[in-house]
N, C-alpha and C positions, 0 to 999 in steps of 0.2 A: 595341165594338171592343176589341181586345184591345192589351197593351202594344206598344209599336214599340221596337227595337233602333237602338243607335245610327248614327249619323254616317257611322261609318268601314266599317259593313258594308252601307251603303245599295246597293255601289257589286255587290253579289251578286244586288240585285234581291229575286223569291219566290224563286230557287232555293237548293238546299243543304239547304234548312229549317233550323228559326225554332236548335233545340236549336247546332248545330254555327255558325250565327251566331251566338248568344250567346256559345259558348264562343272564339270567335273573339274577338269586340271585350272580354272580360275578359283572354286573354292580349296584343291589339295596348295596353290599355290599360295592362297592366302592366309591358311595356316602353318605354312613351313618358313613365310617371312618373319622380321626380325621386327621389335615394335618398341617404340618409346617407351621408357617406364615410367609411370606417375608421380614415383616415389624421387630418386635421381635422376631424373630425365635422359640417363643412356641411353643407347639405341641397341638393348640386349636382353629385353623379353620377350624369352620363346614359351612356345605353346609345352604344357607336360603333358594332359590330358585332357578329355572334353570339358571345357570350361575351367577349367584351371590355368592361372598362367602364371609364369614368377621369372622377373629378372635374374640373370647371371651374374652381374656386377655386384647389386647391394642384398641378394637374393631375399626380395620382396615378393611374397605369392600372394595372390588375389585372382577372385574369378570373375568370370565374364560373359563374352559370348564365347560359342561353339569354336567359332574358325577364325574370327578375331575380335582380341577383346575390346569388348566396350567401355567405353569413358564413363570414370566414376561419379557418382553422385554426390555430391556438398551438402 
């Protein structure tokens, strides 16, 4: 038996195939992770919506990319 794909893309079944599920549960995973914040450098900025992101701790919002955010410009 070959490897199994996660959790979150059980919910596709066999269809789609294996490649574009994989590619899927790495980008759903990289937006449900937890991200340094620029501001207070916690480790407690989560995603709110596309391109939106804001710390929990100092709640600093700033946007970014899609799935994760990008490093701010100086």
């Amino acid at each position: 038996m070959g490897k199994k794909v996660g959790n979150t893309v059980k919910r596709f079944g066999a269809r789609y195939g294996a490649t574009l599920r994989k590619r899927l549960l790495d980008t759903e995973q990289q937006q449900k992770a937890i991200y340094e914040c620029p501001k207070c450098g916690m480790m407690a900025v989560k995603r709110k919506f596309v391109g939106v992101w804001s710390c929990t701790k100092c709640g600093y919002t700033f946007t970014g990319g899609a799935y994760a955010p990008q490093a701010l410009k100086k």
